[in-house]
N, C-alpha and C positions, 0 to 999 in steps of 0.2 A: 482642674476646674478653676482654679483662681483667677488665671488668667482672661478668663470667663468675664468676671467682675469689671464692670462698667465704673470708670472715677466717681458718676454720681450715684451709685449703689453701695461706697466703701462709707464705712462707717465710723467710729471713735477708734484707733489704734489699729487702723486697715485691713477692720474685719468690715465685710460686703455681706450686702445680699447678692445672689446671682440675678442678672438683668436678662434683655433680651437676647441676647448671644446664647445663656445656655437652656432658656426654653427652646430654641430653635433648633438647637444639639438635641436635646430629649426629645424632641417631635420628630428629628430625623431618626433618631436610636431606637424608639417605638413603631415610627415605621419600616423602618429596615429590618427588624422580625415579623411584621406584618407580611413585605416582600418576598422573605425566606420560607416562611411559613409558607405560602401560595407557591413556592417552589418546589417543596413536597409534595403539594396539594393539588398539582396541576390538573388531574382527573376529578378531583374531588365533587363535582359537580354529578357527574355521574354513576360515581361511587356512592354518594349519595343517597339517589333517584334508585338502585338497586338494591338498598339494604330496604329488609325489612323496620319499618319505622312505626312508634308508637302513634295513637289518633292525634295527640298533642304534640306532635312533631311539629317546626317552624318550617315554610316550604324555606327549599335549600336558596333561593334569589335574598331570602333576609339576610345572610350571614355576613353579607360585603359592606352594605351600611351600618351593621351594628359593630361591626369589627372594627369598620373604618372613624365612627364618632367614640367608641372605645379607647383605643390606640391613643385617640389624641388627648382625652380625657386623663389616660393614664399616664403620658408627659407631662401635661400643666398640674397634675398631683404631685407628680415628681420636684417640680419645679417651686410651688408652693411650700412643700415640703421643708427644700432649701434653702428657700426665704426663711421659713420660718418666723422667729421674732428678732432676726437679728442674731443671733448665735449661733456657738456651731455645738451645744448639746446635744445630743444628740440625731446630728446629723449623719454621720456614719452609720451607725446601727441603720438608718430607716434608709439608705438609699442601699447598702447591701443586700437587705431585704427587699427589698424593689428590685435589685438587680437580680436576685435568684427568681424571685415569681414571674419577670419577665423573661429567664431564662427557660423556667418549666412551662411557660406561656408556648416558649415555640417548640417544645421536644414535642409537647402533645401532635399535636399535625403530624409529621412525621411517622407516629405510633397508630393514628387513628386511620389516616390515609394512606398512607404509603405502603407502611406495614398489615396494613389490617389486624394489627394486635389490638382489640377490643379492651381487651382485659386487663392490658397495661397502661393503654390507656387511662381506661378509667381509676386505675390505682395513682398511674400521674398526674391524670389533674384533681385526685385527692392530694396529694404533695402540694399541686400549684396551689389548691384551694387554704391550706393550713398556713403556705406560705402568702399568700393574699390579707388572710384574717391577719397576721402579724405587721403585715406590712400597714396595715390600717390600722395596729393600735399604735405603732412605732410613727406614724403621720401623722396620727392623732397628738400625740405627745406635742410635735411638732407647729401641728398648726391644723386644727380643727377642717378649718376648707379641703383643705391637703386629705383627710381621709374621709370625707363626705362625698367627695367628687371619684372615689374609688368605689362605693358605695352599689353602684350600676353595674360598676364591673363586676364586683361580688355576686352580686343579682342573677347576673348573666352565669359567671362560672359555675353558682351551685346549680342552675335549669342545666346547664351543659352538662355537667357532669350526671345528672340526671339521665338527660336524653342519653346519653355516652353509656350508662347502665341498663337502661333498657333497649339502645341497640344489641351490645355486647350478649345481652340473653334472649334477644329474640332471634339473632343469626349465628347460637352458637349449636 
């Protein structure tokens, strides 16, 4: 990632902040599990439309702009992050963490669509969920904006996870 680093982002003793090069890395790396995701998910649309779903259900057309203004939010968290204050405190722990919730981010789809494992699902995105909370207080440390701006996502994965429960027992 150093290489990353923009001359005017380097800092006292040629530590940087990351500039525009590696937000645009994270915003590709966010969406290319967005991609893969929708690759498992290819029917999902319909698979959908056939489970039984609670009344508080979102119809299935919300899920591609919440995902899609998600995704990008959860790069420039990333990115913020990095920044930081100028140091690299703490940077590792919080972008590892990052890196596994956006890994358990795309195992779910997979388990929920593909598999139709309901139930592992929902155990998984209890995983991505705990991994999330960490990942916001490890941003937080970090740089306040950095876990505020994940905030929505949180919002979003405890309903999902939600909804992911009351599918799993209403079509088991």
């Amino acid at each position: 990632m150093a290489d990353l680093l923009s001359e005017e982002t380097r800092g006292p003793a040629g530590r940087g902040r990351p500039g525009w090069p590696t937000l645009l890395l994270l915003l590709a790396v966010c969406y290319a599990v967005a991609a893969l995701g929708s690759l498992a998910a290819a029917d999902s649309g319909d698979t959908y439309q056939a489970l039984e779903r609670p009344s508080w259900a979102p119809p299935g057309w919300l899920f591609g702009p919440v995902w899609t203004v998600l995704y990008g939010t959860i790069a420039v968290a990333a990115w913020l992050a990095l920044r930081g204050d100028g140091t690299r405190v703490g940077r590792r722990p919080a972008m590892v963490l990052w890196s596994v919730q956006l890994a358990l981010n795309l195992a779910w789809t997979p388990l929920f669509f593909a598999a139709d494992a309901y139930g592992w699902a929902f155990a998984e995105i209890c995983l991505l969920w705990l991994a999330l909370v960490a990942t916001v207080v490890a941003f937080a440390r970090r740089r306040r904006a950095a876990a505020v701006l994940l905030l929505p996502y949180a919002a979003w994965v405890t309903y999902a996870a939600s909804l992911n429960l009351s599918i799993w027992l209403l079509n088991t």
